[in-house]
Structures are given as structure tokens and as C-alpha cells.
PASEDREN-102484 format. One record per residue (C-alpha): x, y, z. Coordinates in pm, whole numbers. Each point is the difference from the previous one (the first is absolute). Layout:
REM PASEDREN-102484
(site (X; Y; Z))
...
This chain:
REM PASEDREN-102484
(site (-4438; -3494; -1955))
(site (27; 127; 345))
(site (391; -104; 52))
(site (52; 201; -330))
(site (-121; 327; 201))
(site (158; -90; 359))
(site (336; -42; -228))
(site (-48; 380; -127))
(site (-71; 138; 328))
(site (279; -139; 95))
(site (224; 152; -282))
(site (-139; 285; 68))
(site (11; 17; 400))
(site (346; -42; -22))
(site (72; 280; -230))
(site (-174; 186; 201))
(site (174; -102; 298))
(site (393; 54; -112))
(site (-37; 341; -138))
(site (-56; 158; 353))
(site (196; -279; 148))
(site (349; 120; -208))
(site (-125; 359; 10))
(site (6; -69; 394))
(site (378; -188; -27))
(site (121; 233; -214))
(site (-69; 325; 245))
(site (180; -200; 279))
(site (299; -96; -192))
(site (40; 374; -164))
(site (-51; 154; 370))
(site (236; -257; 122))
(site (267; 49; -220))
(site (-24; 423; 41))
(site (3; -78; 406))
(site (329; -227; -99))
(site (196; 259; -175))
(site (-109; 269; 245))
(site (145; -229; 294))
(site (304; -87; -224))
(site (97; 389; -112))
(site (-57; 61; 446))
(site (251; -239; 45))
(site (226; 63; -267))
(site (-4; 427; 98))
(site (78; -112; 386))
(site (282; -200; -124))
(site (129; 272; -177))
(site (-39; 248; 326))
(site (181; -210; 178))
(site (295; -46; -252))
(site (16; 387; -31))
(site (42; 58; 353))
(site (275; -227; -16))
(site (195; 257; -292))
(site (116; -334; -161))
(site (91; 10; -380))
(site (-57; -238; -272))
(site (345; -43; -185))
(site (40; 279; -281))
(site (-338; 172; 176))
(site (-118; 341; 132))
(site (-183; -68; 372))
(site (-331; 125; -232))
(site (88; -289; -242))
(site (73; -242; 252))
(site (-339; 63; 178))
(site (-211; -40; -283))
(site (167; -326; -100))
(site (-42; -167; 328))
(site (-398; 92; -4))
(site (38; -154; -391))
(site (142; -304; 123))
(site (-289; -21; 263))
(site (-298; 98; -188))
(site (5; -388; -165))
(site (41; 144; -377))
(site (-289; 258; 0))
(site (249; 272; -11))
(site (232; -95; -213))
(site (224; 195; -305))
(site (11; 397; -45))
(site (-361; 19; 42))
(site (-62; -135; 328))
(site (328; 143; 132))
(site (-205; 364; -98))
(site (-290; -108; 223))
(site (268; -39; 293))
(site (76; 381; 163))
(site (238; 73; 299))
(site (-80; 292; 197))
(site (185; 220; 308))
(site (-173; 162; 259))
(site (129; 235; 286))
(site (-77; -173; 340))
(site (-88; 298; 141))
(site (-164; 230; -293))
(site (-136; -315; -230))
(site (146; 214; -277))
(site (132; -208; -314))
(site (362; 5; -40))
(site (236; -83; -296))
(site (279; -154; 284))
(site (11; -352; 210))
(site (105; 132; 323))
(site (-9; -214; 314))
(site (-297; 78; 199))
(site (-194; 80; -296))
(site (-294; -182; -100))
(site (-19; -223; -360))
(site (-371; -91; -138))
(site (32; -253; -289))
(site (-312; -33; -146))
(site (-146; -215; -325))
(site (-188; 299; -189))
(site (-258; -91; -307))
(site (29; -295; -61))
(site (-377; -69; -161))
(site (-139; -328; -10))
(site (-250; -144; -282))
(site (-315; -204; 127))
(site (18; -320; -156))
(site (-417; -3; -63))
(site (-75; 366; -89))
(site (-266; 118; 258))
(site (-328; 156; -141))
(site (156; -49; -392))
(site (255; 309; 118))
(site (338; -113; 14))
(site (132; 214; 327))
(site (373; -19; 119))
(site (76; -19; 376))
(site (260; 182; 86))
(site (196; -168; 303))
(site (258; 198; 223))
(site (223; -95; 299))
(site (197; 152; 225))
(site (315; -5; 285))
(site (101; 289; 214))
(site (300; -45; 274))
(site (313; 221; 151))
(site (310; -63; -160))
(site (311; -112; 238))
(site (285; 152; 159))
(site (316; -24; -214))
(site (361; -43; 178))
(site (170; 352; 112))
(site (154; 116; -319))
(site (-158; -209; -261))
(site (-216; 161; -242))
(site (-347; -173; -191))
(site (27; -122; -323))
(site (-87; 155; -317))
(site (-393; 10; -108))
């Protein structure tokens, strides 16, 4: 009679036991994974800073174009198609004014940045399903260009 009971405490420990157990693994692999594409869009922004500064073009490409498809190709799939390609912006700034311009002037300064891109928990906190939103960023002076040779085309 008394192994009967032990064997349903047991049971019932147990189920007691994994509930906060995979509430507890579930939090670190959600937080994990937002820290991992946070990193990933850091990298994948500095990458494309560094290409801009460059003024390389992608075959058939505008340097705008170009820029957003080398942080595509290093944001590991995240930002893939039209709609991650939205999320990417390229932005001029005056060196001296940090005014915004529509022009890719050497000495100028080019921010790419990874804008709303929102992230759903995979365990709803408190039964409210909240988005993160997760945003990166890259800011540095574009080159010196040869005497007489002009940027490319946004």
C-alpha cells in the first residue's frame, strides 16, 4: 500500500519539477537566440560599412544596392528577400554639419543600420505575446577617390 503512494508522489514530483525546469530552458534559449541575431545583424551592418567605404559595386548594382546585399549575405538568412532588404537603410551625413545628404561624397560619413526588424518570443511572457524589436547600426567616413574619378550612382 505504501509503494502505491511513494509511486504517485513521484509522478507527481516530477511534474512538478519539469514545468519550471522548461519554463527556465526555454527563457535562456529565447534570450539566447535574440542576443544571437543582435550580434549577427552588428556584424553583418559593419561589414556593410566597410564595403561602402570601399564604393565597390555588385555587377548590374547601384552602390545603395550593393551595400544592402553584402549586409544580406552577412546577416546568415535573417534578412533575406524584399522584406528584409526594407529593414536595411543607407544614410549620408556631412562630416562637419552631421546633416543627411542624398550624395556619397568622399569624406562623408555612411551609417547602415538594420531598422525594425521585430522579433516574436518563442514562450509568450505573462500570456501577452510582445515583439522585440532589434536594431543595429555602422557609422564610418567614406574614402578618398582618385583625382578625377567621380562616386558611383546611389
Amino acid at each position: 500500500m505504501r509503494r502505491r503512494r511513494q509511486r504517485g508522489n513521484t509522478i507527481l514530483e516530477t511534474a512538478l519539477i519539469f514545468l519550471p525546469l522548461f519554463a527556465v530552458i526555454f527563457a535562456i534559449l529565447d534570450y539566447g537566440l535574440v542576443i544571437f541575431i543582435k550580434s549577427t545583424f552588428q556584424h553583418a551592418v559593419r561589414e556593410g560599412a566597410r564595403y561602402a567605404v570601399t564604393y565597390q559595386l555588385k555587377a548590374g548594382m547601384g552602390h545603395d544596392s550593393s551595400i544592402k546585399t553584402v549586409v544580406q549575405q552577412n546577416a546568415l538568412g535573417f534578412l533575406n528577400g524584399v522584406s528584409g532588404a526594407d529593414k536595411i537603410k543607407v544614410r549620408y551625413y556631412q562630416p562637419d554639419t552631421f546633416v543627411e545628404t542624398t550624395y556619397n561624397w568622399p569624406g562623408n560619413l555612411v551609417e547602415i543600420s538594420v531598422e525594425n526588424y521585430t522579433w516574436k518570443w518563442i514562450v509568450p511572457v505573462w500570456r501577452q505575446q510582445t515583439n522585440m524589436t532589434l536594431v543595429a547600426r555602422a557609422l564610418d567616413r567614406m574614402e578618398g577617390l582618385p583625382a578625377g574619378t567621380l562616386p558611383p550612382a546611389r
